[in-house]
KEKE-3310 file (N, C-alpha, C; in steps of 0.2 Angstrom, whole numbers, plus 5000, padded with zeros to 4 digits):
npx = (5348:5356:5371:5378:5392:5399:5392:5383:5372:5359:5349:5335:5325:5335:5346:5336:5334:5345:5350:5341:5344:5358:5354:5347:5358:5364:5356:5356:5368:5372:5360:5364:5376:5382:5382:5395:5402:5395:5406:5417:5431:5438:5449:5448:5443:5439:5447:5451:5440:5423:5414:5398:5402:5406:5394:5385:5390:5390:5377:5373:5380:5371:5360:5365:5367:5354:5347:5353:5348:5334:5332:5336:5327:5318:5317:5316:5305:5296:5289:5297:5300:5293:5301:5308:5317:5331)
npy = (5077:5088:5089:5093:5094:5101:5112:5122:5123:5132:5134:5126:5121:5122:5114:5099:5098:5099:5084:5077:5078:5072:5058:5055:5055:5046:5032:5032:5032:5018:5009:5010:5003:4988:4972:4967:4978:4977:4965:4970:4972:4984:4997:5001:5009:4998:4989:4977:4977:4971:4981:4979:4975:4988:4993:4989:4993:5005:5010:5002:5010:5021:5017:5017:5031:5035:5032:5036:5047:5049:5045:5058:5066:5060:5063:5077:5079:5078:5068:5058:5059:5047:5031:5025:5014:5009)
npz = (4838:4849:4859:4873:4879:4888:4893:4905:4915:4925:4928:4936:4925:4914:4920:4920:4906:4902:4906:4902:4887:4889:4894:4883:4872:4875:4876:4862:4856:4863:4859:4845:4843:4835:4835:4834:4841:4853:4856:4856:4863:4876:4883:4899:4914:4922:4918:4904:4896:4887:4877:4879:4893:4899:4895:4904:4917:4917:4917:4930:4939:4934:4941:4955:4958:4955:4963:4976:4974:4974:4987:4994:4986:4993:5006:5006:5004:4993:4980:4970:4954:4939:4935:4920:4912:4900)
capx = (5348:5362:5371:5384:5394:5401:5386:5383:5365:5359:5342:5331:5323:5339:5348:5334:5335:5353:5349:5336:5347:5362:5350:5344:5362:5369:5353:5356:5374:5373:5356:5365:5382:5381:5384:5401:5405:5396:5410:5423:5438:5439:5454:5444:5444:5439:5451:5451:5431:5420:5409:5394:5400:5405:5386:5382:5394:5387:5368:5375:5383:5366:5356:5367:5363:5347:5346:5352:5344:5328:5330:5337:5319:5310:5321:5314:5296:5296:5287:5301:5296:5293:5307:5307:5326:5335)
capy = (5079:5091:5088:5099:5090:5106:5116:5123:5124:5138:5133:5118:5119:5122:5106:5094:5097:5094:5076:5072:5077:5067:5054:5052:5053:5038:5028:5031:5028:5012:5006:5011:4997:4983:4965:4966:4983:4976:4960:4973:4974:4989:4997:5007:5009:4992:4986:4976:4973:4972:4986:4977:4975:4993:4997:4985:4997:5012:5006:5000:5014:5025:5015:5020:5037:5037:5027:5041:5055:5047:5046:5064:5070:5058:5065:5083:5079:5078:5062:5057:5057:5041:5031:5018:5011:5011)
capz = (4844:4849:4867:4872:4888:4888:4897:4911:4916:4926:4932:4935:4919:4911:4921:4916:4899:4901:4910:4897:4883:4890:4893:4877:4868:4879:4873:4856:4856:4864:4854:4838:4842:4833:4841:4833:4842:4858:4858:4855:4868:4876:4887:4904:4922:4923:4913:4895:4895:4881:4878:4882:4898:4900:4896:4910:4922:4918:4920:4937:4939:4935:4946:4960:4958:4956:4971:4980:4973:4976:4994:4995:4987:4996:5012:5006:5006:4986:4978:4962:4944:4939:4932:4915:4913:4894)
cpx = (5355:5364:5376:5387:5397:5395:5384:5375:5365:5351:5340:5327:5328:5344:5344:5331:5342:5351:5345:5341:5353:5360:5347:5350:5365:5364:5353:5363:5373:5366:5360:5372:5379:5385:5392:5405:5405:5403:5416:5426:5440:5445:5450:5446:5445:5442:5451:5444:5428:5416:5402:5392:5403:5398:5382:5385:5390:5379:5369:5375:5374:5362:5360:5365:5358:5344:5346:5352:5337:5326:5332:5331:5317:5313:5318:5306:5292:5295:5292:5298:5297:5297:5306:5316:5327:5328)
cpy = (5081:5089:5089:5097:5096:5112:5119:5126:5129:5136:5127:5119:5117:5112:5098:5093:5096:5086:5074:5072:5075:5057:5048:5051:5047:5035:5028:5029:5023:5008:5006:5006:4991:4978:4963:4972:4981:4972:4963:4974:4980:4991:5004:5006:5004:4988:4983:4973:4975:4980:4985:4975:4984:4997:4993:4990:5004:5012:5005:5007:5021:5023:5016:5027:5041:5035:5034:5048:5055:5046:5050:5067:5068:5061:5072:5084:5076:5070:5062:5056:5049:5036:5025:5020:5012:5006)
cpz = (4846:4858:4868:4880:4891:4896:4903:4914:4922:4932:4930:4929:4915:4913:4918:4908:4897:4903:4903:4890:4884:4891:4886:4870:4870:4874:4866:4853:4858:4858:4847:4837:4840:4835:4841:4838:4847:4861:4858:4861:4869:4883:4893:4910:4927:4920:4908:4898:4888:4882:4881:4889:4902:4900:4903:4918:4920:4919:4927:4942:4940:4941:4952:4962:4958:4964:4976:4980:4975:4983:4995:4993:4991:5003:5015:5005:5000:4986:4971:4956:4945:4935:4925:4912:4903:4891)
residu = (UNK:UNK:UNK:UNK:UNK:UNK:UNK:UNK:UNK:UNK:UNK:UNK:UNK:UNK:UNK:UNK:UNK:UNK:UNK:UNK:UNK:UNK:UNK:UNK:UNK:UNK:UNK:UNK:UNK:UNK:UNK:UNK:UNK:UNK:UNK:UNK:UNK:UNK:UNK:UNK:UNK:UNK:UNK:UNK:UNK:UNK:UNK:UNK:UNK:UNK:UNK:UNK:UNK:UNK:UNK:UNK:UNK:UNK:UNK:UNK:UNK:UNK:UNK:UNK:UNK:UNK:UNK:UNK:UNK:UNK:UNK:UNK:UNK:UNK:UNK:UNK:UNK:UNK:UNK:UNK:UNK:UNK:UNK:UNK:UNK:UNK)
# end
């Protein structure tokens, strides 16, 4: 899977093939750390937290924004795709 953060999408097919293939690289990164990686000590925004719970921050973090994209469709008349979590 190639995924180019770099990108700049152009149109809505184009964006959600970016969204799906950032999507899919997060879940393979994070699935692919082992328990030893998760308990690793990491220096971030939130300061010295493991990694495990930076993956907890950016989940959070996602459910935020989907939060409010989903009542900006639902605002524009639009029913949302239907959503299944990591």
């Amino acid at each position: 899977m190639d995924f180019d953060a770099s990108a700049t999408p152009q149109t809505k097919a184009e964006m959600k093939e970016f969204i799906n293939n950032a999507y899919d690289y997060g879940k393979k990164t994070i699935t692919s750390l082992t328990e030893a990686q998760l308990s690793e000590k990491i220096d971030s925004f939130a300061g010295n937290i493991t990694r495990r719970q930076m993956v907890g921050l950016v989940d959070n973090h996602t459910t935020h924004h989907r939060g409010a994209a989903i009542s900006y469709i639902r605002s524009n008349g639009i029913e949302p795709p239907a959503f299944r979590g990591l």
